[in-house]
ROBA-186010 format. One line per 5 residues: number of its first residue (from 1); their letters; for each residue z negated, x, y negated of C-alpha. Coordinates in nm, 2 decimals. Layout:
N
NUM) A) Z X Y ~ ...
This chain:
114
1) XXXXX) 0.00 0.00 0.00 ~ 0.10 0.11 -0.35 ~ -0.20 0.21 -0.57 ~ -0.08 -0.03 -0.84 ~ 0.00 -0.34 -0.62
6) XXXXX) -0.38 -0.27 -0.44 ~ -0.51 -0.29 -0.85 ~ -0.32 -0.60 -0.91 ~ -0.45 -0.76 -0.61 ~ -0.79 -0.67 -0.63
11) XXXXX) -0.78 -0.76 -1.02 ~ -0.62 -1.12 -0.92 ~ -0.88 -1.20 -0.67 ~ -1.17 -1.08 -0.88 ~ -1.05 -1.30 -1.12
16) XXXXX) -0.96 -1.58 -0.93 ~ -1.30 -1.59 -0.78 ~ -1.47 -1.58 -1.16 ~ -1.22 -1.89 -1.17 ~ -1.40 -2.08 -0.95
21) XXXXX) -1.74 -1.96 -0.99 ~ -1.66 -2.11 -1.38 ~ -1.49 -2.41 -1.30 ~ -1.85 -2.52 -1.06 ~ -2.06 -2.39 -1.33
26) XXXXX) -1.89 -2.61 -1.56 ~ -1.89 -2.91 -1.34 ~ -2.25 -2.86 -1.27 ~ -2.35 -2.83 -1.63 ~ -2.14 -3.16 -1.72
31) XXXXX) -2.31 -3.34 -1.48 ~ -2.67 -3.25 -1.61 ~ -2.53 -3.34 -1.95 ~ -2.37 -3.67 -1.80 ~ -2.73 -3.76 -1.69
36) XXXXX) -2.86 -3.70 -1.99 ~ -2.56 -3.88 -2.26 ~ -2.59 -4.23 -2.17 ~ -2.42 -4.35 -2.46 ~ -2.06 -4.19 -2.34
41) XXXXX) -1.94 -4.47 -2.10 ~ -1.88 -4.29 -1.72 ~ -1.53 -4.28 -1.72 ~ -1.51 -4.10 -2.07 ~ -1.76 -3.78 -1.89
46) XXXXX) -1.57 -3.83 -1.58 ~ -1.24 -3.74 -1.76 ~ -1.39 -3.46 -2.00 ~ -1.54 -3.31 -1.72 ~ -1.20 -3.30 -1.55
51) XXXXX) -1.06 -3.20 -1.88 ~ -1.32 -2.93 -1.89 ~ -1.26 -2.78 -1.50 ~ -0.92 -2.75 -1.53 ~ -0.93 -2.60 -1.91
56) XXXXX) -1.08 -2.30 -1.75 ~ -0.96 -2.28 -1.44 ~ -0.60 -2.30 -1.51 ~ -0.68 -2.09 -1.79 ~ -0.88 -1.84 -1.55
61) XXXXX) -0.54 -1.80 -1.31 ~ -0.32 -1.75 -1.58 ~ -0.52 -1.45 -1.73 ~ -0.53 -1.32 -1.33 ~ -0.17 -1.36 -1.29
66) XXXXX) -0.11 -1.16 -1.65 ~ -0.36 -0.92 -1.57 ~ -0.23 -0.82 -1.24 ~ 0.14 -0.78 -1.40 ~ -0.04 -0.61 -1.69
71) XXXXX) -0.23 -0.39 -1.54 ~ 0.00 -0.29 -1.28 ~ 0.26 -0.21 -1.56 ~ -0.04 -0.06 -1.70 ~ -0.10 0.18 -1.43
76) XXXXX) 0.27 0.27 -1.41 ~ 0.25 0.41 -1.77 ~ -0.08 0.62 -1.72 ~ 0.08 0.83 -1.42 ~ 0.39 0.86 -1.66
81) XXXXX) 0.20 0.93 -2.02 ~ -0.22 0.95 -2.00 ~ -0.19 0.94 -2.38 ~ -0.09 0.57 -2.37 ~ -0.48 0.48 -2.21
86) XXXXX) -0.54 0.28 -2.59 ~ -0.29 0.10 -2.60 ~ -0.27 0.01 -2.23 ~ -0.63 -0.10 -2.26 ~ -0.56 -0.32 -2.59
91) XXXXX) -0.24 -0.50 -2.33 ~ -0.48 -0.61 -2.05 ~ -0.73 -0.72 -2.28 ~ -0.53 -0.90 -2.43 ~ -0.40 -1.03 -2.14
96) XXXXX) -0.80 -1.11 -2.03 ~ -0.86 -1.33 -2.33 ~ -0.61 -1.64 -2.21 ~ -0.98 -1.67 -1.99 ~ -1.14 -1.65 -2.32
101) XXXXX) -0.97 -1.88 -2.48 ~ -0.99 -2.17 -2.18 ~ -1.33 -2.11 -2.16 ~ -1.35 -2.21 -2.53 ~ -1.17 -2.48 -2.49
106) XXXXX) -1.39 -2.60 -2.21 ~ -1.72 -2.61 -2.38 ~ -1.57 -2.76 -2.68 ~ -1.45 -3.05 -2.45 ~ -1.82 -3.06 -2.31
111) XXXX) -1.97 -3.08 -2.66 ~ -1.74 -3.36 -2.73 ~ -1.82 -3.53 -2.40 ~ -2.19 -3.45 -2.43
């Protein structure tokens, strides 16, 4: 196996499994705050928690499946130049914060719901 492809593969998992490991945080923590809003009628938290769980988890695979490109790209370049480290770094976090940003999104929804 390539050293690249092994990176990619082991970045996509990691992040695949921080994927789901947010998505049942989230759906856990919208139904305590479910319990506790009983002024939102029960279909409104049903759909903002949906909302919610697939805000980050869609989000979550679509950082893993630019980080893995990224970094393997990424990787590539540092056998070729080490002098590009800074801006290689600056690429996959870049790529990182589409997770950022959908799990923004998510506890925005909540706070709405909630």
């Amino acid at each position: 196996m390539n050293t690249s492809k092994g990176l990619a593969i082991v970045a996509t998992v990691l992040t695949c499994l921080t994927a789901l490991i947010a998505t049942a945080l989230l759906l856990a923590t919208g139904a305590s705050a479910a319990v506790e809003a009983a002024a939102a009628p029960a279909d409104v938290v049903r759909w903002g928690l949906l909302a919610a769980a697939i805000a980050a988890g869609a989000s979550a695979l679509g950082a893993a499946y630019a980080v893995a490109h990224v970094g393997s790209a990424a990787v590539g370049a540092l056998t070729e130049k080490p002098e590009l480290l800074g801006r290689v770094l600056i690429l996959v976090g870049l790529a990182e914060g589409i997770a950022i940003y959908g799990l923004i999104v998510a506890i925005l929804i909540l706070n709405r719901v909630g």
